[in-house]
C-alpha positions in Angstrom: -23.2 -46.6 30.5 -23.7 -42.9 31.4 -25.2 -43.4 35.0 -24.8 -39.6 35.8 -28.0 -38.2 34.0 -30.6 -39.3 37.2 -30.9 -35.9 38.6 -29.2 -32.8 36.5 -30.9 -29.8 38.5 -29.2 -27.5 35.5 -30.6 -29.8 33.0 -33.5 -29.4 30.5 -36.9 -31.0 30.7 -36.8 -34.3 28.6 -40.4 -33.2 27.1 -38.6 -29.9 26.0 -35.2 -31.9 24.5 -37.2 -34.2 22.6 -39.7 -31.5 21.5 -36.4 -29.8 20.0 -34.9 -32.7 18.5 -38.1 -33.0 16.5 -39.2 -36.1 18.0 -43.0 -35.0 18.8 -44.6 -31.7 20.4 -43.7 -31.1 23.8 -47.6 -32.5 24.8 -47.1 -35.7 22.3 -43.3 -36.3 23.9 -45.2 -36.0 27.7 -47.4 -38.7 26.1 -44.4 -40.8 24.9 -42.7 -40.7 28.5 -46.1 -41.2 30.7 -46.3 -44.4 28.8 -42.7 -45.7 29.0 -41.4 -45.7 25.8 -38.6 -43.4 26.5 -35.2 -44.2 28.1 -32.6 -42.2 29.6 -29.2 -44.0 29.6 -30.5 -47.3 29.6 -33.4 -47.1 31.9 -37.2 -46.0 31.3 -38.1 -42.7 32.5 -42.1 -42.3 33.6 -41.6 -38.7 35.3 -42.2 -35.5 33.7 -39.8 -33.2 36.2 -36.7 -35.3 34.6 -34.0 -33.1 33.3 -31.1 -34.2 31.1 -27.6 -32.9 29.6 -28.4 -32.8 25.4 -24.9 -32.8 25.5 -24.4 -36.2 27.6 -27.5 -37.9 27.8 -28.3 -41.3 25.9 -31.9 -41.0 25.0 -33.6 -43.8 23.1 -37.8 -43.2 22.4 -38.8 -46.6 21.2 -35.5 -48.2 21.3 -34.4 -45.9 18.2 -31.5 -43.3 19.6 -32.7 -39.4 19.7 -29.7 -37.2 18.6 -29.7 -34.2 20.9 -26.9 -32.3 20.8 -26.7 -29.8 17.7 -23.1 -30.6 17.3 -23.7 -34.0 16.1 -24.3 -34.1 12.3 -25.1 -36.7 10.0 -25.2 -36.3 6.2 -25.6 -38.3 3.1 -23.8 -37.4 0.2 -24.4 -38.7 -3.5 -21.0 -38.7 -4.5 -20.4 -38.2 -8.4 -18.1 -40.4 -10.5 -14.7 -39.5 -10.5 -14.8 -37.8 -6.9 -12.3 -38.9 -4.4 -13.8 -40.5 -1.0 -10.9 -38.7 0.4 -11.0 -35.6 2.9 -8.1 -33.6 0.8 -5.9 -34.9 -1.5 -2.1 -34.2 -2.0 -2.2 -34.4 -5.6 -5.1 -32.0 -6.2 -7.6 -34.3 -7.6 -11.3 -33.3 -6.8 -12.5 -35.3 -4.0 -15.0 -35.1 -1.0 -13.7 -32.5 1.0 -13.4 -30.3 -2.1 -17.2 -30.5 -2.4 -17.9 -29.9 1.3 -16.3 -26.8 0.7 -18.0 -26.0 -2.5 -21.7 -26.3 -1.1 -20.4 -24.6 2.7 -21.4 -27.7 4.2 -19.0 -26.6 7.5 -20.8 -22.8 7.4 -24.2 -24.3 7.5 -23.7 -26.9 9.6 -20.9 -25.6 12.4 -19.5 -22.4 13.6 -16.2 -23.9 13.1 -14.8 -25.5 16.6 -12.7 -28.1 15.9 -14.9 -30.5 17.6 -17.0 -30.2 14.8 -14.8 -32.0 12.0 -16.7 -34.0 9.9 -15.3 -37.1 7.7 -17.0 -40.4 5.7 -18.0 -43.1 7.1 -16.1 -45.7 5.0 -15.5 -45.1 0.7 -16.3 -45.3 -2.3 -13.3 -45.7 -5.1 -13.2 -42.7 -7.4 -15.4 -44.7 -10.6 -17.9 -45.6 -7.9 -20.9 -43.3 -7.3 -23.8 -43.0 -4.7 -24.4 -43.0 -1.1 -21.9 -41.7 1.1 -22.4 -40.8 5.0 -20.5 -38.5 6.3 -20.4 -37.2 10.2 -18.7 -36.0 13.1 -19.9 -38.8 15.4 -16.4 -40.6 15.8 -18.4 -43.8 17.6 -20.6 -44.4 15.4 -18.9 -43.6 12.4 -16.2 -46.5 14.0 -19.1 -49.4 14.4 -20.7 -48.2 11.1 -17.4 -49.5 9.2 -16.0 -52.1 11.8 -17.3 -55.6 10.1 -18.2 -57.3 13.5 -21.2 -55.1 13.1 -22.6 -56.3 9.3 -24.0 -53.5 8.5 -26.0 -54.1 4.8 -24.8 -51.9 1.7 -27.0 -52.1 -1.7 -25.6 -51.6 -4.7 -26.6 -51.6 -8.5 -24.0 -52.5 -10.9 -24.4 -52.4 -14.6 -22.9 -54.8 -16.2 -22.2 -56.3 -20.0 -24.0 -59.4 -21.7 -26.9 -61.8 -21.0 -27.0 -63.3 -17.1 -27.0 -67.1 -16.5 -30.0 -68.0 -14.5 -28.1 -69.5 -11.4 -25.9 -66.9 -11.3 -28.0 -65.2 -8.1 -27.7 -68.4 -6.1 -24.1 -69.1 -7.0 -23.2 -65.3 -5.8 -25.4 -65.8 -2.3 -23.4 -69.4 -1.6 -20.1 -67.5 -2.3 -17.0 -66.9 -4.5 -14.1 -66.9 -4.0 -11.6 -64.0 -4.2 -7.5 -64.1 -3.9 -8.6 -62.4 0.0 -11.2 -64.9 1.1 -15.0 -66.2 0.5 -17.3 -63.4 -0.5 -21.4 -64.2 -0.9 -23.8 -61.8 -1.0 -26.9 -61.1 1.2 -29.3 -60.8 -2.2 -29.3 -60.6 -6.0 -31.9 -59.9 -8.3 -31.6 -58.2 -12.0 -33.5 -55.0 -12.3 -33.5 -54.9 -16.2 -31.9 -56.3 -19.3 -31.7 -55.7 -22.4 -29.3 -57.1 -25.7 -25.9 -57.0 -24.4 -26.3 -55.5 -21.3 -27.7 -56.4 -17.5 -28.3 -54.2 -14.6 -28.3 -55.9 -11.2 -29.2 -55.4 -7.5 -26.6 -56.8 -5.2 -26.6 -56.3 -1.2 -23.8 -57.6 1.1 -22.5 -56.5 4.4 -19.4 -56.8 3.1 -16.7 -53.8 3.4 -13.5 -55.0 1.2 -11.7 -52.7 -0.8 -13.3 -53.3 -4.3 -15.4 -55.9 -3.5 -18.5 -55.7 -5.7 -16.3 -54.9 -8.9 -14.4 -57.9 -7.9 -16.6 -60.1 -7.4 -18.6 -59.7 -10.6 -15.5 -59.5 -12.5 -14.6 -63.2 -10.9 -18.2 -64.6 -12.3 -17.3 -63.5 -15.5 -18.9 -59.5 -15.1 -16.9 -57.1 -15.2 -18.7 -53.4 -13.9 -19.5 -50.5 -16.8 -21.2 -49.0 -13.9 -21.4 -48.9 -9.9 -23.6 -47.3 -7.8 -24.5 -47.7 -3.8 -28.0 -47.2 -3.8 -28.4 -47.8 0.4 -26.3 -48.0 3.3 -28.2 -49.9 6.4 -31.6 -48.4 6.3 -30.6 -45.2 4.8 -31.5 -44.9 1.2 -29.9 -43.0 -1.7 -33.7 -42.1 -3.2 -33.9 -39.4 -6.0 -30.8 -37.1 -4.3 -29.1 -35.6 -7.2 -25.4 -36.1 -8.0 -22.9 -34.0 -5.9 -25.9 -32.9 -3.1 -25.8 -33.2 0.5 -28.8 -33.9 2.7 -28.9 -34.2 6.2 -30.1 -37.6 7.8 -33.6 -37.1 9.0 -34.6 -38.4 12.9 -35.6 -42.0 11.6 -32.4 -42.6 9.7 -30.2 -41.9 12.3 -32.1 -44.0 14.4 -31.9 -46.4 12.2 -28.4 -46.5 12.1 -27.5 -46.2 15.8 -29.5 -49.0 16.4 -27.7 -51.2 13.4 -24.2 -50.7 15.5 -26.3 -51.2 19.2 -25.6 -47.5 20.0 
């Protein structure tokens, strides 16, 4: 823990950071710290003369972690089918990086330093679509994929014929693959019709394939995959190809997942 932050002379006023990182007004953030709901590096700050490195400080309002710095980015992308969850690619197939470039994700979001490279957290295989995070947070990007940490991933799969009825409880007591036991958090089918099923699946799981595998083993192999939610962070109505950027909550959200 950063133990440094108690008195930074040079600092800025926490009101004023958390005021700029869009927490609450500068008046409603005075409010937040008089009643001891804000912490800087671990401990509750009460005083409205503290001052604080954005660049160093670890400042949690509610126990959900404030980003302050303006280098740190966090984006979701909803990557298309047939896009590789790759940075560049050697062989010249249209991937990830080819789209950050594309929409000048780098010249919105950085003025270039090379502090400021940004890379997925995680993939998605090329015939998989959806949610994908991207950042420059190397730490958190780390926890976000380490398994120790069990951060949830939804995902609807779309898949061919009619669904047994105890086919939800025999995919949450597990299945298993050549590379080990697999069972999933939920399942529930969103909608059926002659010949076809689409299903809700969510596991914490990070295996390479995993979901297509695991359907394929139960007798389902997937038309269609999409990650529809990665921890609290949901893919809503973002369109194919479009990058958003995480909003205060989210990134909170996914801090506090990894116990950052």
């Amino acid at each position: 823990m950063n133990t440094g932050q108690d008195h930074r002379p040079d600092g800025v006023r926490l009101q004023k950071v958390l005021a700029q990182a869009g927490v609450a007004s500068r008046r409603a953030a005075e409010e937040l710290i008089a009643a001891g709901r804000v912490t800087v590096d671990g401990k509750v700050v009460r005083e409205m003369g503290r001052r604080v490195d954005p660049e160093t400080a670890v400042v949690h309002v509610d126990g959900a972690r404030i980003v302050l710095s303006d280098d740190v980015v966090h984006l979701a992308l909803n990557k298309p089918r047939g896009i590789l969850s790759t940075m560049s690619d050697d062989r010249g197939r249209e991937c990830v990086g080819d789209l950050i470039v594309e929409r000048g994700i780098m010249d919105e979001h950085f003025d270039g330093a090379p502090r400021s490279r940004l890379f997925h957290v995680g993939r998605l295989d090329a015939d998989t679509e959806g949610l994908l995070l991207l950042t420059n947070d190397g730490e958190l990007g780390h926890r976000l994929m380490h398994p120790s940490f069990e951060v949830e991933k939804t995902y609807v799969a779309e898949v061919m014929g009619q669904l047994p009825r105890d086919l939800g409880k025999r995919l949450r007591s597990g299945v298993e693959l050549e590379d080990g036991p697999v069972a999933v958090d939920s399942f529930r089918l969103v909608d059926s019709t002659p010949g076809r099923s689409m299903v809700e699946l969510k596991l914490h799981e990070g295996r390479k394939h995993v979901v297509r595998r695991l359907l394929e083993e139960v007798g389902f192999p997937v038309q269609r995959l999409v990650r529809t939610a990665f921890g609290e962070v949901s893919l809503g109505d973002q369109r194919p190809g479009k990058f958003r950027p995480l909003n205060q909550a989210e990134v909170g959200a996914l801090y506090r997942s990894v116990g950052m």
